[in-house]
C-alpha positions in Angstrom: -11.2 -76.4 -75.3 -11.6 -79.1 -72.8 -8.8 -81.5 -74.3 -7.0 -84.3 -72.7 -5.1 -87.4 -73.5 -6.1 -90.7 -73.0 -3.6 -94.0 -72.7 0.0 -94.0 -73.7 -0.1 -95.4 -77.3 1.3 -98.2 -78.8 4.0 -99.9 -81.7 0.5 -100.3 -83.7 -2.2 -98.5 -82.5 -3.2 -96.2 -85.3 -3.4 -98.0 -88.7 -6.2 -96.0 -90.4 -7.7 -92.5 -89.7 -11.1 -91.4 -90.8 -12.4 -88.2 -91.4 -15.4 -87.1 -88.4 -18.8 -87.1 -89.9 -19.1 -83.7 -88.1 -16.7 -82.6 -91.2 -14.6 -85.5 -92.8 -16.9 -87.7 -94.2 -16.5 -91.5 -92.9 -16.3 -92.4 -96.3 -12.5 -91.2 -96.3 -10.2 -93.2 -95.2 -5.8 -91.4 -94.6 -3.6 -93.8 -93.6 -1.0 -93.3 -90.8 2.6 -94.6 -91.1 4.1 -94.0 -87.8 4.1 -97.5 -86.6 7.6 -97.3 -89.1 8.8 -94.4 -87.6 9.9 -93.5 -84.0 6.8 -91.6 -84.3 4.7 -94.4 -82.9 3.7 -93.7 -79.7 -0.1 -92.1 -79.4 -2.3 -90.8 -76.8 -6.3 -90.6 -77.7 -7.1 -86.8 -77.6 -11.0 -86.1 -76.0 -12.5 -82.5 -75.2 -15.8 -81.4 -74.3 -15.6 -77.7 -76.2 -13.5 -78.8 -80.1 -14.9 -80.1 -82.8 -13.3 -83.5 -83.5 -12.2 -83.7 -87.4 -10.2 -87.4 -87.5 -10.0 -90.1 -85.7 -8.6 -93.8 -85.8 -9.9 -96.9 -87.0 -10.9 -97.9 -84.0 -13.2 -94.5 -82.7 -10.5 -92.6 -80.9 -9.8 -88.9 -81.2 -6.9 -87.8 -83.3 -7.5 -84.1 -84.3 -9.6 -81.6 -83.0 -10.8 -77.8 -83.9 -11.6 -75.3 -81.4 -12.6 -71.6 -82.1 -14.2 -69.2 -79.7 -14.1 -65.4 -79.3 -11.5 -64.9 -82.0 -9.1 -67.7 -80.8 -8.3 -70.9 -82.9 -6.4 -73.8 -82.5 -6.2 -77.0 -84.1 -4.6 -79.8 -81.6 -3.5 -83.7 -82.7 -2.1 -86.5 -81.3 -0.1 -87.9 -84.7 2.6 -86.8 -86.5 0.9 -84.9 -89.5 3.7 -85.9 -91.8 3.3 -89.3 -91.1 -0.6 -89.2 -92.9 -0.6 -91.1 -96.5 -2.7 -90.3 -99.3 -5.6 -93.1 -100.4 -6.5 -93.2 -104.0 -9.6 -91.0 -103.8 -8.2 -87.8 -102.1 -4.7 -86.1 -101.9 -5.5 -85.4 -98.4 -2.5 -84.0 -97.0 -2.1 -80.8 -98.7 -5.6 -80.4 -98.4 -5.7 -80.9 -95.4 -3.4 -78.2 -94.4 -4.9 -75.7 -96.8 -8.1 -76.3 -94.9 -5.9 -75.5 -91.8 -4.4 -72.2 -93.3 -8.2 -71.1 -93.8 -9.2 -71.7 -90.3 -6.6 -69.6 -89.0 -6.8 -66.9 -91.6 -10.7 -66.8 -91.1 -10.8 -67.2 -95.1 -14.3 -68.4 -95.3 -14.9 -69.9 -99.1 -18.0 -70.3 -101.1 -17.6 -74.1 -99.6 -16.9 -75.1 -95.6 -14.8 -78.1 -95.4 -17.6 -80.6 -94.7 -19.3 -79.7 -98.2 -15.6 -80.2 -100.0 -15.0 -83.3 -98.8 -18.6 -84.8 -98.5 -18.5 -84.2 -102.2 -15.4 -86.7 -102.6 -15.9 -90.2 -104.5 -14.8 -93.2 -102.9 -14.2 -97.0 -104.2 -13.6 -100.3 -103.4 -13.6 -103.8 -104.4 -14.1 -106.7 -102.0 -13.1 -109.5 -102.3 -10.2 -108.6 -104.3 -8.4 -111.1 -105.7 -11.4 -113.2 -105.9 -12.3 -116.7 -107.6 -15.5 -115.9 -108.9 -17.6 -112.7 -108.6 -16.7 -109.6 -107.0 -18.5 -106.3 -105.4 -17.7 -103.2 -107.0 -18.5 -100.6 -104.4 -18.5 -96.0 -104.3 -20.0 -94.1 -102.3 -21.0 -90.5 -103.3 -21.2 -87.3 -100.9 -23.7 -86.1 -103.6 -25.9 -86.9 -106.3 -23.6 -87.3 -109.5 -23.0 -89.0 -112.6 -21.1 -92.0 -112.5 -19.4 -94.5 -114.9 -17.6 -97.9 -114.1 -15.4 -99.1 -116.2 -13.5 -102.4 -116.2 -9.9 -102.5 -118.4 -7.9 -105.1 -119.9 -4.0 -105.0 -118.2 -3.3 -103.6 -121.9 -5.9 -101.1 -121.5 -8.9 -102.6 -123.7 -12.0 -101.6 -122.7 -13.7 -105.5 -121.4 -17.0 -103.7 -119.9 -19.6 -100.8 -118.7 -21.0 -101.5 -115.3 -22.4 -98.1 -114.6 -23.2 -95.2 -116.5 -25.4 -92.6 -115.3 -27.1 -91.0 -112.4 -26.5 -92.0 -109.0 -27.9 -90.5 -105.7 -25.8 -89.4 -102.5 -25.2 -92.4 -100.7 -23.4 -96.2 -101.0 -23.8 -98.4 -104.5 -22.7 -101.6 -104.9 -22.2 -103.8 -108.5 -21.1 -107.2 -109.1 -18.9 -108.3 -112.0 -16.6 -111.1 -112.4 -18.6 -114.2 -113.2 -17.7 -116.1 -116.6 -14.9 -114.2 -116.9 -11.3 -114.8 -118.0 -9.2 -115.7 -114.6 -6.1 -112.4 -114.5 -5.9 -109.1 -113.8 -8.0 -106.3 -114.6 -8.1 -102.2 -114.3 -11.7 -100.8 -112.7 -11.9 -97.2 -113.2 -14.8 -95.4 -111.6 -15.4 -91.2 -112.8 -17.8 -89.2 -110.9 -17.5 -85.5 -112.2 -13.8 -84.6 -112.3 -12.7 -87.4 -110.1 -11.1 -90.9 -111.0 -10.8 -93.8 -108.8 -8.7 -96.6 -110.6 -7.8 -99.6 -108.7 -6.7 -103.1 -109.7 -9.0 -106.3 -109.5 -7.9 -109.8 -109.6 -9.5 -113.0 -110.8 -8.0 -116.3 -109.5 -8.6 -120.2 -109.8 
């Protein structure tokens, strides 16, 4: 499968892993915690032959798939148990089921690059903000969407979005005139839920 290693890691080299447009969609973000553990030290993988699924923040290769003739095998550079879950995907155990299928040669009515580039993902920049703020998902596929923004005490404050959205990045902008404290945005796009906290400060 053509892999080899590239440098000698480092205390805080890998911070965030994204999914490979060839099958993660870059819209997925997994963070990994080994800079806390003696798990720290990385080498970059490259190969000419696998199929490269994640890889760091900064472009270099962290997992790979290879299969050829029958033979399979999935190589990484991390310590798997080390990956956290963001808000938009529980993507450990998913991860690993997608694994188990590979090896198994369980072929679903999906691959694992349709799964995931039907995913939602959210985010609010800047958060905590003095004035207005940028409300931001991204959809793998055309869906309907609603945005939502919640009192602490769960009060319903405003609608930003409700309808159809096409594949691709939206952006909305709320916050102006509004009371300074903290709020709840909840964004739904079929059966998934982002909800993240937004601030409003002097």
């Amino acid at each position: 499968m053509g892999i080899e290693y590239k440098g000698d890691g480092g205390q805080y080299e890998v911070v965030t892993l994204k999914g490979n447009c060839m099958n993660c969609t870059e819209s997925l973000k997994y963070y990994y915690l080994g800079e806390i553990s003696p798990h720290y030290s990385i080498d970059e993988l490259k190969s000419d032959g696998a199929v490269m699924l994640i890889n760091s923040e900064d472009g270099k290769g962290r997992f790979f798939a290879y299969e050829n003739e029958g033979y399979k095998v999935i190589t990484s550079s991390i310590t798997a148990g080390a990956i956290a879950n963001d808000d938009s995907l529980n993507f450990k155990p998913y991860l690993f089921s997608e694994f188990f299928n590979f090896f198994l040669g369980y072929n679903p009515t999906t691959t694992l690059q349709e799964n995931i580039s039907g995913m939602l993902d959210g985010n609010i920049y800047p958060n905590p903000s003095q004035s207005q703020t940028s409300i931001t998902f991204s959809l793998g596929k055309a869906d309907m969407v609603k945005v939502e923004i919640f009192s602490m005490n769960g009060q319903l404050i405003e609608t930003l979005a409700n309808g159809f959205y096409p594949a691709g990045r939206h952006q909305l902008k709320w916050g102006n005139g509004r009371e300074k404290g903290s709020y709840v945005c909840r964004i739904i796009s079929g059966k998934q839920v982002i909800t993240k906290k937004l601030i409003l400060v002097d």
